[in-house]
Structures are given as structure tokens and as C-alpha cells.
N, C-alpha and C positions, 0 to 999 in steps of 0.2 A: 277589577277596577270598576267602579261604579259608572253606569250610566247615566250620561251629563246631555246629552243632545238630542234633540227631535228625528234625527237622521240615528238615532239607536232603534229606534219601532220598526220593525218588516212592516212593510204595506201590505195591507191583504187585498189583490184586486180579482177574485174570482172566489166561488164555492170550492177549487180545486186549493185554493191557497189557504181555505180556513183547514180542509182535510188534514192538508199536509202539516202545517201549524200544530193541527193536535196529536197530530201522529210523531211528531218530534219533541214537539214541547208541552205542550196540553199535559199528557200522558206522564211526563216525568211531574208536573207541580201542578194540585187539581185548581189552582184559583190562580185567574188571568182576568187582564183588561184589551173590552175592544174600547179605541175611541176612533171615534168620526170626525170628521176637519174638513170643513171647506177654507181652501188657500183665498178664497178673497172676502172672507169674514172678518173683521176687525173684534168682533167677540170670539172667534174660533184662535186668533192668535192669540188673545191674550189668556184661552185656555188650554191651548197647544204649551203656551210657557208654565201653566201650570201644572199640566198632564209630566212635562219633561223632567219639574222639580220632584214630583212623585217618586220619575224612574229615576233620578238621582240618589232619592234615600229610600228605594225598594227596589234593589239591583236582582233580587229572588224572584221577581213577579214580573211573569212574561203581558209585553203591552205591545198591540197591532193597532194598526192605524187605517184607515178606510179613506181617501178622498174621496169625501160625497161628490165631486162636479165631477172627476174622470171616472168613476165606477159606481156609477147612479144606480145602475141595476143591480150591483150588490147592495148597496143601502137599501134600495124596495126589498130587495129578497130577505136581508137581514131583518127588515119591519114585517113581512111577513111571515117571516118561518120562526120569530121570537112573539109576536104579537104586541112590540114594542114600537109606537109612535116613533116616524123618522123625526130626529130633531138635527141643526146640527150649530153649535156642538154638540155631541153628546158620548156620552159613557157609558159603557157596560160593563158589568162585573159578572162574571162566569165562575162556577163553582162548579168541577166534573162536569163540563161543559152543556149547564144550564144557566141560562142570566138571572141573576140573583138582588141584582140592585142595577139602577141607571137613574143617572141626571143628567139633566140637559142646561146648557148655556151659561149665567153663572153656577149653576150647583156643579159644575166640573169643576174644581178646585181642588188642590192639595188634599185640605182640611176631610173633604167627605170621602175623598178615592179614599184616604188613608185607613175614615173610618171602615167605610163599606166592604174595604179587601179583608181589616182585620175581622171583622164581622164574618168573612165566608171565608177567613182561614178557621176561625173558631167553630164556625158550624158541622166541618167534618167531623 
């Protein structure tokens, strides 16, 4: 059954929850999305609704979700252990769990996740 809801994303709110993530999921399908969401963004909803259309017509492709205000120090660590500017909203695309592409605030939409993922599912 396809995933339809923003309550379909694990939160990742620790370094132990990204491990465990890949040691579960990661592992079985090399190309996943993180997205970051802050709950009182008015651009973060309207690409939270976006990011959810994604998982509805890419029920294959594992997608985590990070609340920037309650696990701030995961977003700092995520910008520094990727070398990617915190934004938020923003996207990540992981291929064998390197970041391969990100956009932030409108560039989180359907349209580019779709390209971006197909992009590093081809690249394997």
C-alpha cells in the first residue's frame, strides 16, 4: 500500500537513529531521502505536502524526516558531517549513504525529488 501521509517518515532525532535507519533500511535500497521540517514554517508545510506526494508515488524509497526546532543538534551535525548548508526546508538525497543532491525551500517539490532520486538510482 502506498504511502500517503507525513506520519509515513520515521523521524530521525539522534546519530543512533540515522545508524540504525541504515542498518535496516539504508542497506536493503542504496538511494533514500532525508528531509528537514521545521513545524512552524509555513514554506516547510507547504513542502512537507510536497515531500508526502513524493512518498505516495515512491513507496520503494525510504524518506526520514528531521524536526529542525526539537533536534537542532542533529541538523548542526547533519551540516557538518555532510558539508551541506543547514536550510530548512530542505532535502537530501543519499546514494550508499552519500548526499548526492539537496534543495532547499521551494526546490523541495515533487517535480525535483523525483528527478534527483531517479538521477541516483541511475548512477549505481
Amino acid at each position: 500500500m502506498p504511502r500517503t501521509h507525513a506520519a509515513d517518515m520515521p523521524f530521525i532525532r539522534s546519530a543512533l537513529d540515522v545508524r540504525a535507519a541504515w542498518d535496516t533500511r539504508f542497506a536493503d535500497t542504496p538511494v533514500a531521502l532525508l528531509y528537514k521540517h521545521s513545524p512552524t514554517c509555513g514554506l516547510s508545510a507547504m513542502a512537507l505536502e510536497e515531500v508526502t506526494a513524493f512518498l505516495g508515488a515512491h513507496p520503494d524509497v525510504p524518506v526520514y524526516q528531521v524536526d529542525v526546532l526539537s533536534s537542532r543538534s542533529l541538523s548542526n551535525e547533519i551540516e557538518s558531517s555532510l558539508g551541506i548548508r543547514h536550510e530548512s526546508p530542505q532535502a537530501i538525497v543519499f546514494r550508499d549513504g552519500v548526499a548526492v543532491w539537496h534543495g532547499s525551500h521551494r526546490g523541495v517539490n515533487r517535480a525535483r525529488l523525483t528527478e534527483a532520486v531517479a538521477a541516483a538510482q541511475v548512477a549505481g
